[in-house]
N, C-alpha and C positions, 0 to 999 in steps of 0.2 A: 541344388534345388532346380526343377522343371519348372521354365516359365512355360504361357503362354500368352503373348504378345501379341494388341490386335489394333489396328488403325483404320480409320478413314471409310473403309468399306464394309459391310456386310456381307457376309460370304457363304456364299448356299451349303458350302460343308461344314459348318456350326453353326446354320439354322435350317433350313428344310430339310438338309441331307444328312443331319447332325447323328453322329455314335458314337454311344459313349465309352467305350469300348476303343478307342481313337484314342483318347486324351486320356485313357487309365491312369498315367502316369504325372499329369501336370499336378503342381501343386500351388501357384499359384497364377492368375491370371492379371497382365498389366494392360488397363486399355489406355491407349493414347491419344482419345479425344477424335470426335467426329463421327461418331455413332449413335443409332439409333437407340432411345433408352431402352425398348423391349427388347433388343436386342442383346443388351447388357442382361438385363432381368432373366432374362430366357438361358445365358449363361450360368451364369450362379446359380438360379434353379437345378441345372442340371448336372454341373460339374461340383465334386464336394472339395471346392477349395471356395477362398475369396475373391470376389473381382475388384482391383483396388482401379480407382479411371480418375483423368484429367478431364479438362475442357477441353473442348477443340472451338477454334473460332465460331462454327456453327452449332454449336449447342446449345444457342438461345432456347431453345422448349424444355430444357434441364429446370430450367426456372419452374416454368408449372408442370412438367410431371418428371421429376427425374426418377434415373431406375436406383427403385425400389432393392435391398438388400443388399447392395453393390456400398463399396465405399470410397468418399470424396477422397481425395489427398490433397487436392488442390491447396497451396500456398501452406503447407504442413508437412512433418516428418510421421511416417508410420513403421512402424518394426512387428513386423509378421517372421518368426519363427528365427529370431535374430538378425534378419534381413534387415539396416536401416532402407526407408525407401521416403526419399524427398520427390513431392509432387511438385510441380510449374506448369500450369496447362496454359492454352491461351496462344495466341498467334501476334506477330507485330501489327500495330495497328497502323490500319492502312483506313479506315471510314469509325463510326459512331458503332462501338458493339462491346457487348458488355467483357465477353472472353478474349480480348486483344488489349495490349499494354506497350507502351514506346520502349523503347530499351531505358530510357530514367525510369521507368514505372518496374519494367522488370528490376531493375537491379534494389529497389526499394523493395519488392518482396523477396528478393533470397535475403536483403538485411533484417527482417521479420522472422524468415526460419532460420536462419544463421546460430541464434542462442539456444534451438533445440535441435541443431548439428552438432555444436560445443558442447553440451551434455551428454552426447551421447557418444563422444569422441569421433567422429565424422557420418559418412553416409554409405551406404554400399549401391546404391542406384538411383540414378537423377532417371522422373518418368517425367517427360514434358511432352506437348503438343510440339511446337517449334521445335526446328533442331539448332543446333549451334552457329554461329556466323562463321562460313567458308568449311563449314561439316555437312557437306550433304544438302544445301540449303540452295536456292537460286537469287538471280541481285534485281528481280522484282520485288517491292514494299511487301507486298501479301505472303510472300512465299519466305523472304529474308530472315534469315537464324541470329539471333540474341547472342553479341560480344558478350555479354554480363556468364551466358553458360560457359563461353570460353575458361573465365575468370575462375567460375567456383569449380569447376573440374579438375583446373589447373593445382587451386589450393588444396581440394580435399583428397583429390585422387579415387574416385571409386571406381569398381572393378566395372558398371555396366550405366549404359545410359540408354535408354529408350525414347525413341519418339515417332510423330507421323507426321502428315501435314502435306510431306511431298511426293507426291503418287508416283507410282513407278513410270506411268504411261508420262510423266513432266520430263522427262528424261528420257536422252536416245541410251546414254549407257550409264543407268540406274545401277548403283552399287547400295545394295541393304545394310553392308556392315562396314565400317570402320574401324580401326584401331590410332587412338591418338598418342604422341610420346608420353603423355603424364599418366600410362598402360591405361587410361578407360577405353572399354570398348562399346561400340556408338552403332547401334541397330536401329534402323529404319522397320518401323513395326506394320507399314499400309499392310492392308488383309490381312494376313497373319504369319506370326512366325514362331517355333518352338526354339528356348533356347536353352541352357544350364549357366548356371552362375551357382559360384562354391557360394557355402553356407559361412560366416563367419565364427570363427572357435567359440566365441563368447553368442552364446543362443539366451541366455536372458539378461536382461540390463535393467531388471529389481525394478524399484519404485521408478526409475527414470522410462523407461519403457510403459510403465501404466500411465506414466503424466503425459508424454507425447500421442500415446494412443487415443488417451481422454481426450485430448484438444483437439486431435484431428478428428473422434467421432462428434465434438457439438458442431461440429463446422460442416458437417458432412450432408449433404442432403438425403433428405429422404430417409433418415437413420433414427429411427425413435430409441427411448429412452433404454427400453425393456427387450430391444434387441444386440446392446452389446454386450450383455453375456453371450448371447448366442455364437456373436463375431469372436468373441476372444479377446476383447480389450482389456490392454495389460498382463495379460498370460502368457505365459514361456511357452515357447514349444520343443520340443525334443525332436531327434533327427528319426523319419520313418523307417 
């Protein structure tokens, strides 16, 4: 499956300079928090896959206008085209704001999705805002990576991990990708990056796959009622 992966900044070659004809090929898009909602919105518009996104510490204006046809995953497991894909948005909290969590508080929400990990026999991509503690991460408060992702990585093993938060320019020698021993592989998403991750054998997962869908579209901003048929919740998808 073709990601397309995007962080932190807005990028004039998928939005002023945007062709669509570029991204023929993506089939889905993960945003990892820190972007503009029209930005988000102006994606999905124009690319015909889904845009699934986290929070990113500043995405306080998600509250009163988040983007529109894009979907939350935040603190939820969603399965697009068999793909399990567990969201974590949110940065360590370092001041008062709504998308930052201490690491007790992280690890009290992957015990929240953990029982719609277990149903679905694990996860195939952790999309968080934060990256991992001592993954890519720096040992300022604000910038500092979640021991707790160490943890669920470790147990679950999925083949990819995504996140933003730490800009290339934070780093004299910025590496985007990782590879950890327990094989996840750990992509730094700032601006943007295309990437492949295999598709898992098993592409529908029946009434379980409808149930996790369902919970992560109420939870999901900006998502009315009458547009997830449109989304595809709970429906299999086959390989293009």
């Amino acid at each position: 499956m073709r990601i397309l992966a995007i962080a932190d900044v807005e990028e004039r070659m998928l939005w002023d300079n945007f062709r669509r004809s570029r991204f023929e090929g993506v089939d889905l898009v993960l945003a990892a928090g820190d972007l503009d909602a029209d930005y988000l919105e102006f994606l999905v518009t124009m690319l015909t896959c889904p845009v699934l996104y986290v929070h990113g510490n500043h995405d306080e204006g998600y509250r009163r206008k988040p983007p529109l046809g894009c979907i939350c995953v935040d603190d939820s497991v969603y399965v697009y085209r068999g793909l399990r894909i567990v969201g974590l948005g949110g940065s360590m909290r370092y001041k008062d704001g709504t998308y930052m969590s201490t690491e007790q508080e992280m690890r009290r929400r992957i015990r929240k999705v953990e029982p719609s990990i277990r149903l679905l026999g694990g996860f195939d991509v952790l999309l968080a805002h934060a990256p991992a503690r001592g993954v890519g991460d720096l040992d300022d408060l604000p910038h500092r990576g979640f021991e707790c992702f160490n943890v669920l990585l470790e147990r679950w093993r999925p083949a990819l991990m995504v996140h933003g938060h730490v800009h290339a320019n934070y780093i004299t020698d910025f590496s985007r990708e990782r590879d950890l021993a327990c094989g996840t592989r750990v992509v730094n998403a700032f601006g943007h990056v295309e990437l492949d991750t295999p598709v898992p054998p098993q592409l529908s997962y029946g009434w379980k796959e409808h149930l996790v869908n369902k919970r992560a579209l109420r939870k999901s901003d900006g998502i009315a009622s009458h547009e997830e048929g449109v989304l595809g919740a709970g429906q299999s998808y086959g390989q293009r």
